[in-house]
N, CA, C and O atoms as a GROMACS GRO file, in nm:
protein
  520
    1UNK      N    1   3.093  -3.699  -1.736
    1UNK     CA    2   2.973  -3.779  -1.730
    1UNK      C    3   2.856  -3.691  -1.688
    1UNK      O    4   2.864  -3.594  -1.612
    2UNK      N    5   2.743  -3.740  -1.751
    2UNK     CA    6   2.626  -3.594  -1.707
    2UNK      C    7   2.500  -3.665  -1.749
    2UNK      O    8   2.481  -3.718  -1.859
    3UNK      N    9   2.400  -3.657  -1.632
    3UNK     CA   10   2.281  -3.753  -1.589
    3UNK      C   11   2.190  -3.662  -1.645
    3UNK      O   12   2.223  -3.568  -1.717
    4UNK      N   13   2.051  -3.695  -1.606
    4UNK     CA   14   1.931  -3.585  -1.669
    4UNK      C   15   1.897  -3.604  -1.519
    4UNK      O   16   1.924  -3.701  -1.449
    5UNK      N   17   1.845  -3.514  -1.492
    5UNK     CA   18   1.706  -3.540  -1.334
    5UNK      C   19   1.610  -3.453  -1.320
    5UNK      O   20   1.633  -3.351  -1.255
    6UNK      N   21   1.505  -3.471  -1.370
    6UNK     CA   22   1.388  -3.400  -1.350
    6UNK      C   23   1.386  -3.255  -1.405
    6UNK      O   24   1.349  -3.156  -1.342
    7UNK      N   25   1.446  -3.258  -1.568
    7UNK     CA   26   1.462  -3.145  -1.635
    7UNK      C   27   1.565  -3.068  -1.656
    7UNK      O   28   1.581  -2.974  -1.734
    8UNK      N   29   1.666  -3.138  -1.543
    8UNK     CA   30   1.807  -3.028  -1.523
    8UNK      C   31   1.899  -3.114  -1.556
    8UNK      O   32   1.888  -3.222  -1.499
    9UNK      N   33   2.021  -3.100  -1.660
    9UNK     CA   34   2.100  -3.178  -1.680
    9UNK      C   35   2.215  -3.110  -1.553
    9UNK      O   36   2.236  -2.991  -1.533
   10UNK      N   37   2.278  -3.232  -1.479
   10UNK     CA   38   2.348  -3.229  -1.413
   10UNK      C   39   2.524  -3.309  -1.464
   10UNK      O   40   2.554  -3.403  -1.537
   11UNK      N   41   2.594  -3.222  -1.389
   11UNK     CA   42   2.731  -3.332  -1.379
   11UNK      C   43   2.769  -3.426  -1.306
   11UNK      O   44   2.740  -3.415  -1.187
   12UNK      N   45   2.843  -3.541  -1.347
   12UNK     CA   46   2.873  -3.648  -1.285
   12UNK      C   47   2.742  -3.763  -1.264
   12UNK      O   48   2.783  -3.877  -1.243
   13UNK      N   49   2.601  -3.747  -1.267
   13UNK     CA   50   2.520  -3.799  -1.290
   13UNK      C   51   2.437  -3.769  -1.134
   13UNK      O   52   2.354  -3.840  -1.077
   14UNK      N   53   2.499  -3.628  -1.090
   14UNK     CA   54   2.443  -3.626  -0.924
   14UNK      C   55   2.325  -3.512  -0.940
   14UNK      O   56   2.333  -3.403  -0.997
   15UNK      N   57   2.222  -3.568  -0.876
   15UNK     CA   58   2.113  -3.497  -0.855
   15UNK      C   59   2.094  -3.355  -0.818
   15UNK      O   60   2.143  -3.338  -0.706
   16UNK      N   61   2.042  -3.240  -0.868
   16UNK     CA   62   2.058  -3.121  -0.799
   16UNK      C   63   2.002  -3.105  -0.702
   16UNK      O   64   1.903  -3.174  -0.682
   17UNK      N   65   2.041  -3.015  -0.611
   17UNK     CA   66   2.001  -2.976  -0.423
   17UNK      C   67   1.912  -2.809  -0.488
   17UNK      O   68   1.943  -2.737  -0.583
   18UNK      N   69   1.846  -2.802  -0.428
   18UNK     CA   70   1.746  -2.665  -0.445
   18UNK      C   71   1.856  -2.576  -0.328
   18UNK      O   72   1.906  -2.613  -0.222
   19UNK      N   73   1.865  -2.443  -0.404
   19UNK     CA   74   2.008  -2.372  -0.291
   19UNK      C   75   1.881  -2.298  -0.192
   19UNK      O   76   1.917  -2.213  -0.111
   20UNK      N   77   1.747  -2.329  -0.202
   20UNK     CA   78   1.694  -2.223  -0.096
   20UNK      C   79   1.615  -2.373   0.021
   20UNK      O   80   1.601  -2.371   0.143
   21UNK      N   81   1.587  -2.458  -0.054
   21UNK     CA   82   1.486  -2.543   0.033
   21UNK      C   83   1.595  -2.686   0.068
   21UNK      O   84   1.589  -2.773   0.156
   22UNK      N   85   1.677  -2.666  -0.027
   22UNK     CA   86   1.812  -2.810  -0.046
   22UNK      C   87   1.684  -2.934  -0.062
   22UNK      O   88   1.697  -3.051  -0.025
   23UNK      N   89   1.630  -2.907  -0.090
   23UNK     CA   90   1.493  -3.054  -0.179
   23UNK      C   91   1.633  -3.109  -0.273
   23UNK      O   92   1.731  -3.043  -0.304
   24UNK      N   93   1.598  -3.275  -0.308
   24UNK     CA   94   1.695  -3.295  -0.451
   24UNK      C   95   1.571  -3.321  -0.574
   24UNK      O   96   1.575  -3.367  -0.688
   25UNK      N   97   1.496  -3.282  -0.514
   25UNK     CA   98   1.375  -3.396  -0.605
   25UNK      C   99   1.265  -3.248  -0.641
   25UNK      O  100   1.214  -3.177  -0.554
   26UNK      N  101   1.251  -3.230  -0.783
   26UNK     CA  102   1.121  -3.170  -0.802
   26UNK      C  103   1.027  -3.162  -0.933
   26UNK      O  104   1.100  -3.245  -0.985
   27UNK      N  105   0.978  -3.149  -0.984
   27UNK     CA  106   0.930  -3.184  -1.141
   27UNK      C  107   1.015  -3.107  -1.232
   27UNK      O  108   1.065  -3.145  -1.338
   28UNK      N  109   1.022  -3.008  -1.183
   28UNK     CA  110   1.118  -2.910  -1.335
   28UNK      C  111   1.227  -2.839  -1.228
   28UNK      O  112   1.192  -2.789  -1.121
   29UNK      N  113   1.358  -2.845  -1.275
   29UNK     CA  114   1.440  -2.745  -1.200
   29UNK      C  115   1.463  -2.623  -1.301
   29UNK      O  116   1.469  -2.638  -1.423
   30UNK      N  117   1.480  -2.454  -1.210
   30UNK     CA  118   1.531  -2.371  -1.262
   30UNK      C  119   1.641  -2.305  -1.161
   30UNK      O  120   1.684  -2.298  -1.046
   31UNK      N  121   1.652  -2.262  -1.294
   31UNK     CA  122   1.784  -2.141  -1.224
   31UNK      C  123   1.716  -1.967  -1.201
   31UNK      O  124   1.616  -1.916  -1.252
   32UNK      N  125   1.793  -1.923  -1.127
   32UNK     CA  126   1.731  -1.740  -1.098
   32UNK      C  127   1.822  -1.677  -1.174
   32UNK      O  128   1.886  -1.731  -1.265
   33UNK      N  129   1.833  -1.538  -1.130
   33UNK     CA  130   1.922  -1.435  -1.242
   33UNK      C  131   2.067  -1.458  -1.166
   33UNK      O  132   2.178  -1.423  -1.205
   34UNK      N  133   2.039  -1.510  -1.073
   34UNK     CA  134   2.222  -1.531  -1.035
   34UNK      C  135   2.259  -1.623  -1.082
   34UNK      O  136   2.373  -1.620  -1.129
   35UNK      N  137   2.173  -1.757  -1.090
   35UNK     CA  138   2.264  -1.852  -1.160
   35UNK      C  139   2.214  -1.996  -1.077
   35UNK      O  140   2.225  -2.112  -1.120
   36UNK      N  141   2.161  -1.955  -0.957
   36UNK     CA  142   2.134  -2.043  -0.856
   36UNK      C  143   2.015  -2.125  -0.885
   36UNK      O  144   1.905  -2.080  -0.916
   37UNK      N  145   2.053  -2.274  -0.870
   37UNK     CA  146   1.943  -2.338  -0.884
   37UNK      C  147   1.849  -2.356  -0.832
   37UNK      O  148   1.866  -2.344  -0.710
   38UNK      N  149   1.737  -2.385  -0.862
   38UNK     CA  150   1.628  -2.328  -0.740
   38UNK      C  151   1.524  -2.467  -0.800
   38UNK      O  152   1.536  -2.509  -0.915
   39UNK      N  153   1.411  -2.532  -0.687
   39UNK     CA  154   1.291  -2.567  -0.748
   39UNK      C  155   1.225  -2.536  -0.759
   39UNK      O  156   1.212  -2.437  -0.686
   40UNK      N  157   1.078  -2.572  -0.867
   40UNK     CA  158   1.017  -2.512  -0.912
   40UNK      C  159   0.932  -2.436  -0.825
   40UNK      O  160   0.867  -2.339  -0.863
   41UNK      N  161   0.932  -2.495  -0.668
   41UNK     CA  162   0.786  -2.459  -0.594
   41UNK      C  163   0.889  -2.331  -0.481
   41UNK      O  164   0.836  -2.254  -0.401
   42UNK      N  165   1.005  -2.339  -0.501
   42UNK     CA  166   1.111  -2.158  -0.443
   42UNK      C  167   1.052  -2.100  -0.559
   42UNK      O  168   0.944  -2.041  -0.551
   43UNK      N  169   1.117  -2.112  -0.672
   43UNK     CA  170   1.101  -2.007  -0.772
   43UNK      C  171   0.984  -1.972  -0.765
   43UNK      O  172   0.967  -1.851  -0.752
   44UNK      N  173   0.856  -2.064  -0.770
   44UNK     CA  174   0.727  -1.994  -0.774
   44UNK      C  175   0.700  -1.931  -0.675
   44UNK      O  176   0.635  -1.834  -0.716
   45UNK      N  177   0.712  -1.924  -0.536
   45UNK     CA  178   0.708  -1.899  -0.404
   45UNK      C  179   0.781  -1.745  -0.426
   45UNK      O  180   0.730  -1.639  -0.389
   46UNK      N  181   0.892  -1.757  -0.485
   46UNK     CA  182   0.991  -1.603  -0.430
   46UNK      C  183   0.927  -1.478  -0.575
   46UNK      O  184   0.932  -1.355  -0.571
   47UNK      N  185   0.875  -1.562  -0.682
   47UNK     CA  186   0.816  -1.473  -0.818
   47UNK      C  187   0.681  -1.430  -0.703
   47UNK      O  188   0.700  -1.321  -0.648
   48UNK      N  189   0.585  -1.482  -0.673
   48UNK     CA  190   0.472  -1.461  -0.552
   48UNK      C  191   0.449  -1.334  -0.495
   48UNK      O  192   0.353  -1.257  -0.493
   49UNK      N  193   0.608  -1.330  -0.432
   49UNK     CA  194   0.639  -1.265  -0.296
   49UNK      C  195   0.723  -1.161  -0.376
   49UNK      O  196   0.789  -1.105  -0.288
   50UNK      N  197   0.753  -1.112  -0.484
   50UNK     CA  198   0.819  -0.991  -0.574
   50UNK      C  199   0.653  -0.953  -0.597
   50UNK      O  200   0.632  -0.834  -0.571
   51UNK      N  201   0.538  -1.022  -0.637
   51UNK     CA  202   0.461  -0.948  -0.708
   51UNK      C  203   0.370  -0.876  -0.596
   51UNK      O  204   0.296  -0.778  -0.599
   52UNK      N  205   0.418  -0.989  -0.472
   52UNK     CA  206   0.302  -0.907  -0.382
   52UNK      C  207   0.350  -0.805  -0.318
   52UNK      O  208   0.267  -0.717  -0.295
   53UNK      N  209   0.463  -0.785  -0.279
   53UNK     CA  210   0.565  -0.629  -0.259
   53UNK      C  211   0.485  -0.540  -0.376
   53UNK      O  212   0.385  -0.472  -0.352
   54UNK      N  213   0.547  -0.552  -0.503
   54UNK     CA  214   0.483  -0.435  -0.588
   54UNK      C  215   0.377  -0.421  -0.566
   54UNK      O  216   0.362  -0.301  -0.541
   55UNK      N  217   0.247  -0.494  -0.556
   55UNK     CA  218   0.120  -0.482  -0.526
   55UNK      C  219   0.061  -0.348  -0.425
   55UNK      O  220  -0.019  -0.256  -0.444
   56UNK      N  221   0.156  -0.398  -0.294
   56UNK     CA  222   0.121  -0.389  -0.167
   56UNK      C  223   0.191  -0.221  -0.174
   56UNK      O  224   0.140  -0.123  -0.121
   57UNK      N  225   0.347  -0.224  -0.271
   57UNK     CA  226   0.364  -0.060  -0.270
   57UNK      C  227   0.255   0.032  -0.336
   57UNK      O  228   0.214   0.143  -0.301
   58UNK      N  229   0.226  -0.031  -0.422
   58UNK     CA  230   0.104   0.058  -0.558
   58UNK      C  231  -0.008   0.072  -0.477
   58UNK      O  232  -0.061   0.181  -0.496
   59UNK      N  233  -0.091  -0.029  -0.353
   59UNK     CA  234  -0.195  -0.014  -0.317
   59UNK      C  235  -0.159   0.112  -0.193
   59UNK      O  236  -0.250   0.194  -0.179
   60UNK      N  237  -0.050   0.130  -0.114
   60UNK     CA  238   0.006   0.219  -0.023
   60UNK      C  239   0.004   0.375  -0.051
   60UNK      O  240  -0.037   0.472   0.012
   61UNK      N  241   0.086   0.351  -0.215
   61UNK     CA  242   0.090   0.488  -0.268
   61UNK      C  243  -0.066   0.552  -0.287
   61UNK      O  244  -0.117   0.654  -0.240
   62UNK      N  245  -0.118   0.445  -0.380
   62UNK     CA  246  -0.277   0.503  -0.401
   62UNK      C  247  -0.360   0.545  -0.301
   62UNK      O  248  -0.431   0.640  -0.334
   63UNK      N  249  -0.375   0.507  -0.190
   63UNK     CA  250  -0.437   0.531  -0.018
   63UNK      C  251  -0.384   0.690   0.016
   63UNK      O  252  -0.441   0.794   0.047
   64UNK      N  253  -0.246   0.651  -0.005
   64UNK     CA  254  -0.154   0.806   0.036
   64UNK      C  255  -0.237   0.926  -0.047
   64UNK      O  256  -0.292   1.021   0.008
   65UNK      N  257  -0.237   0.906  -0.160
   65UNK     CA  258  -0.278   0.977  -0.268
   65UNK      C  259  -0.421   1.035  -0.219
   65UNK      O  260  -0.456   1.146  -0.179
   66UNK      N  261  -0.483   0.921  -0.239
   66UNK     CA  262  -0.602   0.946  -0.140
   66UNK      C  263  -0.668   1.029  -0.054
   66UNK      O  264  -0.771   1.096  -0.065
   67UNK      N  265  -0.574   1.008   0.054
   67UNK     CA  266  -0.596   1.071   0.160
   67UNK      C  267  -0.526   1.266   0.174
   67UNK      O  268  -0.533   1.369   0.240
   68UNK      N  269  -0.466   1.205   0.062
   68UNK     CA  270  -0.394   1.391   0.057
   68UNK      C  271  -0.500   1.454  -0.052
   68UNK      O  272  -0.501   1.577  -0.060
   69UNK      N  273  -0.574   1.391  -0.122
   69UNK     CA  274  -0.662   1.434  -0.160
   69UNK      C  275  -0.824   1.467  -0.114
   69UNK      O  276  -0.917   1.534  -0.158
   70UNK      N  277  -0.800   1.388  -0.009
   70UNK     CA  278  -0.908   1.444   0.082
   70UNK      C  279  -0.927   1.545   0.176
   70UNK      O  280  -1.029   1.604   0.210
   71UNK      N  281  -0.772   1.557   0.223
   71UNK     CA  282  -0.735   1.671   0.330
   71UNK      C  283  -0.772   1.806   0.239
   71UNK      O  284  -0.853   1.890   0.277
   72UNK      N  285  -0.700   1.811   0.114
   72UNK     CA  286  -0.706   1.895   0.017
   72UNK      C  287  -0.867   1.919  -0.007
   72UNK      O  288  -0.899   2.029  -0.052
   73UNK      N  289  -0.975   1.818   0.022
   73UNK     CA  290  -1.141   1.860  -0.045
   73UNK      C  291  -1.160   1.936   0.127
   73UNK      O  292  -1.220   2.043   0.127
   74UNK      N  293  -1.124   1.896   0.232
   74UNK     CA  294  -1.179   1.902   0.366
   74UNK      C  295  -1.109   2.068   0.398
   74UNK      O  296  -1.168   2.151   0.467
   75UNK      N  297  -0.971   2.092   0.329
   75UNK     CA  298  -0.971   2.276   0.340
   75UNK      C  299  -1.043   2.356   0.259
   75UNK      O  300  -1.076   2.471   0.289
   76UNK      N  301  -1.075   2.291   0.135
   76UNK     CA  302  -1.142   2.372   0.046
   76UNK      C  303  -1.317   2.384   0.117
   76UNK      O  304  -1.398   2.472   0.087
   77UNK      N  305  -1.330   2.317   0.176
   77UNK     CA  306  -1.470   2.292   0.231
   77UNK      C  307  -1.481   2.386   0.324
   77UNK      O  308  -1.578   2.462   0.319
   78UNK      N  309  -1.343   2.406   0.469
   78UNK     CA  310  -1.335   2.525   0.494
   78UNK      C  311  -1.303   2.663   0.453
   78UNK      O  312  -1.334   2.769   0.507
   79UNK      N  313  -1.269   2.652   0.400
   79UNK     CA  314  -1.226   2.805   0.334
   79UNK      C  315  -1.361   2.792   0.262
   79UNK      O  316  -1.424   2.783   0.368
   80UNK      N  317  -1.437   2.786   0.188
   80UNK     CA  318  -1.572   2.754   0.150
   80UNK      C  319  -1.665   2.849   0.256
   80UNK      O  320  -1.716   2.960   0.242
   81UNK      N  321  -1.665   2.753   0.369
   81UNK     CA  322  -1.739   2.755   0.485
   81UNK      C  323  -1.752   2.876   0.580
   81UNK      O  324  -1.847   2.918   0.647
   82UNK      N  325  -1.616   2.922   0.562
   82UNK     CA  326  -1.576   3.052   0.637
   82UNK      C  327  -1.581   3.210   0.511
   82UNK      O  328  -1.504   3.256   0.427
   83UNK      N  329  -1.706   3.241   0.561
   83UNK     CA  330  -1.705   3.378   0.414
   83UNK      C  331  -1.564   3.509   0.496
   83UNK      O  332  -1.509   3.545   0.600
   84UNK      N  333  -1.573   3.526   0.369
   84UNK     CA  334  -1.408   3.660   0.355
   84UNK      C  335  -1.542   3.738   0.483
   84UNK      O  336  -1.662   3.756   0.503
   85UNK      N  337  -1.396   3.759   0.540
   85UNK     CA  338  -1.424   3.905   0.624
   85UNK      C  339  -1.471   3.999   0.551
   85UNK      O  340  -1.438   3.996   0.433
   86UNK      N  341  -1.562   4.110   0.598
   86UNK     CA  342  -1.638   4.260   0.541
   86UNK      C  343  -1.560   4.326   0.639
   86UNK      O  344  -1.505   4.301   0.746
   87UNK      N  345  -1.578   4.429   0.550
   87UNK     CA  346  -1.498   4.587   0.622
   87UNK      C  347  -1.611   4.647   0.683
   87UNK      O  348  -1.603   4.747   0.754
   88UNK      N  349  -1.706   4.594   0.660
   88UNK     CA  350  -1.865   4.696   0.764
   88UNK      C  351  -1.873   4.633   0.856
   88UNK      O  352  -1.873   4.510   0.867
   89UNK      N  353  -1.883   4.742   0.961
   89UNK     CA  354  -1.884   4.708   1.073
   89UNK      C  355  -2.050   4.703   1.161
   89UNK      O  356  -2.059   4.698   1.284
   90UNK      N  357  -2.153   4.705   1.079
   90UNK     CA  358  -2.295   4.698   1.106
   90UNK      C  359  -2.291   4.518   1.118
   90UNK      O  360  -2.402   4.466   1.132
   91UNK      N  361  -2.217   4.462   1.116
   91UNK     CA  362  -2.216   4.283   1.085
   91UNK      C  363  -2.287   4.267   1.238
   91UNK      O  364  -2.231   4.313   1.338
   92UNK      N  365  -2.394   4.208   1.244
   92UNK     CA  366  -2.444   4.160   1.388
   92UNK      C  367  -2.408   4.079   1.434
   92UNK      O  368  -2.357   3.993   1.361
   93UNK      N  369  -2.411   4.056   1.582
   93UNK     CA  370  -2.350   3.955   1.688
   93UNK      C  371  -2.441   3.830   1.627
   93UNK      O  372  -2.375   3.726   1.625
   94UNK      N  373  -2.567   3.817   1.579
   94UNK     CA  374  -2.611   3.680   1.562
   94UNK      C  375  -2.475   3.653   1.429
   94UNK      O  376  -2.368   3.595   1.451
   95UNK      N  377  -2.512   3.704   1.315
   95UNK     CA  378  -2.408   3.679   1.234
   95UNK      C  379  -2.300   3.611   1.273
   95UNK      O  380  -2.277   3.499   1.226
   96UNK      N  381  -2.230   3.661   1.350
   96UNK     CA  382  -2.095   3.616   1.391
   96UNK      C  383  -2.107   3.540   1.441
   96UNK      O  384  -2.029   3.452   1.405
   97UNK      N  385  -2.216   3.492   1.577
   97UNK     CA  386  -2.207   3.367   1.623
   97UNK      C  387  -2.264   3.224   1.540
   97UNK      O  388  -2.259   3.113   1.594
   98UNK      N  389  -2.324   3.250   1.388
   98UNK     CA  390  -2.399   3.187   1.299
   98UNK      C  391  -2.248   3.118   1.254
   98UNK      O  392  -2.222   2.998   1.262
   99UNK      N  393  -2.152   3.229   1.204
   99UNK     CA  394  -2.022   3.198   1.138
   99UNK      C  395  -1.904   3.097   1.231
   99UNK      O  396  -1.811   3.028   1.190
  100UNK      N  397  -1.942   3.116   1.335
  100UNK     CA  398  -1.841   3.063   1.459
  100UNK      C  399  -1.894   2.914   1.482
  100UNK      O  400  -1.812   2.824   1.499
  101UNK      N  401  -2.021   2.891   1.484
  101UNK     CA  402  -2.073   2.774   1.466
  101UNK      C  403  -2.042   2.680   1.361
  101UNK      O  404  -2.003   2.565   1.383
  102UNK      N  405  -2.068   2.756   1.189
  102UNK     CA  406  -2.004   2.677   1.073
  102UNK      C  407  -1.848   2.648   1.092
  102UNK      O  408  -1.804   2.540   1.053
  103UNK      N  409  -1.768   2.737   1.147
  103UNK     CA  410  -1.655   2.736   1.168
  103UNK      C  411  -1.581   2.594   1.236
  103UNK      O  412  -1.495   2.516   1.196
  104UNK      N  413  -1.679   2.609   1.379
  104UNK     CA  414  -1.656   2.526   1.490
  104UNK      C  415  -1.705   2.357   1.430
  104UNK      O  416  -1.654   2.249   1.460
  105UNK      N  417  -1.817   2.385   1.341
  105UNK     CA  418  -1.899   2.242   1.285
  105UNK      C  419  -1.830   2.176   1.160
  105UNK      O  420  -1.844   2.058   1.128
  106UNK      N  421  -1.734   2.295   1.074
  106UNK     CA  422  -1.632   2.226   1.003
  106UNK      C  423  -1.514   2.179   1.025
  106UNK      O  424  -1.468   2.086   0.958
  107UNK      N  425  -1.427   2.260   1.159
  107UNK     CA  426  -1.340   2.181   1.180
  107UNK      C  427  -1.321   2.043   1.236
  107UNK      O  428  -1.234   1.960   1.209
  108UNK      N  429  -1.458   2.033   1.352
  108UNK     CA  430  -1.496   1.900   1.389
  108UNK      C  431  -1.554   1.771   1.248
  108UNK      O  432  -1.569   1.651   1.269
  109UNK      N  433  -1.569   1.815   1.161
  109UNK     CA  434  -1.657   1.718   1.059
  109UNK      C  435  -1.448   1.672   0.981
  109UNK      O  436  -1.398   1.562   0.959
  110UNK      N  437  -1.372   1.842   0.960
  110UNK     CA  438  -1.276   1.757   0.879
  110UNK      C  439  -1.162   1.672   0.987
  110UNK      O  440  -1.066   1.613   0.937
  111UNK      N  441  -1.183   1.674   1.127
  111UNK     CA  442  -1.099   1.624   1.237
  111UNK      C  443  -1.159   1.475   1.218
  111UNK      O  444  -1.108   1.386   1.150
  112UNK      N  445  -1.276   1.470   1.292
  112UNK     CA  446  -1.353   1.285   1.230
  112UNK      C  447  -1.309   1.245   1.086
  112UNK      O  448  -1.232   1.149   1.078
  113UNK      N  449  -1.342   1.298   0.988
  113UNK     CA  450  -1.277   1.231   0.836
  113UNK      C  451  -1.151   1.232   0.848
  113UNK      O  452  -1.162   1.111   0.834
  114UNK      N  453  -1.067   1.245   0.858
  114UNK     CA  454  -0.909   1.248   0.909
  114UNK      C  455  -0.896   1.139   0.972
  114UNK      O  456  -0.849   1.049   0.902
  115UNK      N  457  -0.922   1.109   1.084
  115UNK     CA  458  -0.944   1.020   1.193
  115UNK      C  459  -0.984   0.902   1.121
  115UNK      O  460  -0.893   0.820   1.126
  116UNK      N  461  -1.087   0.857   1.052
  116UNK     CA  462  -1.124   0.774   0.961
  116UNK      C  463  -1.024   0.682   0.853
  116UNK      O  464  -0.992   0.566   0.829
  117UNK      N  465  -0.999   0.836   0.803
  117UNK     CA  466  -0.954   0.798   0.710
  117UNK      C  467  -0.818   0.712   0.731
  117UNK      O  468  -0.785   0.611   0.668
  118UNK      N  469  -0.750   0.776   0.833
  118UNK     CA  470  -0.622   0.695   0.886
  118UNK      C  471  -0.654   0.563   0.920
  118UNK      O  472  -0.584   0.472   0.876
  119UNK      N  473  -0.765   0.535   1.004
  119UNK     CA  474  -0.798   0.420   1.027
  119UNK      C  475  -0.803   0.330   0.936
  119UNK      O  476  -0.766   0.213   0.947
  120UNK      N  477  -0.854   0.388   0.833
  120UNK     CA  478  -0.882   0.261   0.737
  120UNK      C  479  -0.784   0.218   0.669
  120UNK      O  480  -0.772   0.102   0.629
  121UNK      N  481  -0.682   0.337   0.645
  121UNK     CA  482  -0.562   0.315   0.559
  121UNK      C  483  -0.517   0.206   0.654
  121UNK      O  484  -0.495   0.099   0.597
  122UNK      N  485  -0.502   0.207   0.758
  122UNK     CA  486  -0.401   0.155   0.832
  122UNK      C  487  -0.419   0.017   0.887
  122UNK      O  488  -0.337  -0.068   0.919
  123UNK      N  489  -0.562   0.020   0.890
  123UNK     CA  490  -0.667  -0.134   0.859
  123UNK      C  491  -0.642  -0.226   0.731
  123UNK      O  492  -0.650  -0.349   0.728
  124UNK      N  493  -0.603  -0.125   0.605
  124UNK     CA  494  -0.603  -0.188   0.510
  124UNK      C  495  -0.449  -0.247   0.429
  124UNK      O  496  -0.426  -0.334   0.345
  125UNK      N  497  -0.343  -0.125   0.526
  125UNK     CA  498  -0.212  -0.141   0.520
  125UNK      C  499  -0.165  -0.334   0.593
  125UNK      O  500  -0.094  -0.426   0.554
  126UNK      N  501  -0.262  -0.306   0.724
  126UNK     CA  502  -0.233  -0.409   0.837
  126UNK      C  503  -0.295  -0.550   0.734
  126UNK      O  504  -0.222  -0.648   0.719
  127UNK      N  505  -0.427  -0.545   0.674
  127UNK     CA  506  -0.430  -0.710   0.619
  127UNK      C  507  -0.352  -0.718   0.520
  127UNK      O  508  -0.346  -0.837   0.489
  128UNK      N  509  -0.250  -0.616   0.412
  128UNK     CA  510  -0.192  -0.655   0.300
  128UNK      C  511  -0.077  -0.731   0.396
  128UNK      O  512  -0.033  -0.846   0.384
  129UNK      N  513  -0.048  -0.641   0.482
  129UNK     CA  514   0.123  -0.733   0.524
  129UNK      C  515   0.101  -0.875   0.608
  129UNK      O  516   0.198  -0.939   0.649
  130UNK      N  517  -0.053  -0.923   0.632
  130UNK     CA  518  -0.096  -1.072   0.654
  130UNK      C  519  -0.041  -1.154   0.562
  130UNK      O  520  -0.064  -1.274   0.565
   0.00000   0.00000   0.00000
């Protein structure tokens, strides 16, 4: 003997139980890849929560990416910043203290962007998992 109820043909004429919420009642019943019957408002709920995982990995990776690409502009900026050593030794003390300054003023500029940058990742990591 086999009833209809709300889209799902059942046996014996007994209503299906949702295996995640146990509801008997919903407009359309489905099944998942195991087999398990589910209602429509689990299934939509757990499809949701698969897309917002992938989301939330792709937006993680891209930040990562990001930020290793910035570390990568912030050495090139030093090494930039810092001219090759000369073999002459006429190089004056202002010179050197001119170079020690760019030196001292780039590592502090790529230490703050660093600092930043973590922050924000980690600002922006913290509202995806809200």
């Amino acid at each position: 003997k086999q009833g209809l109820y709300a889209g799902l043909v059942v046996s014996g004429g007994e209503p299906s139980c949702c295996s995640q919420c146990k509801t008997d009642f919903t407009c359309r019943w489905r099944r998942d890849k195991g087999g398990a019957v589910m209602c429509e408002q689990c299934m939509s709920s757990n499809q949701k929560k698969v897309l917002k995982a992938e989301h939330t990995n792709r937006l993680k990776a891209a930040f990562v990416k990001a930020l290793q690409q910035e570390q990568e502009l912030d050495k090139r900026v030093l090494q930039q910043a810092t001219p090759p050593a000369s073999s002459s030794s006429s190089s004056s003390s202002a010179h050197g203290m001119k170079v020690d300054q760019v030196k001292a003023r780039a590592a502090s500029l790529v230490q703050q962007t660093q600092g930043r940058s973590v922050q924000t990742v980690s600002r922006h990591i913290a509202t995806i998992k809200q």
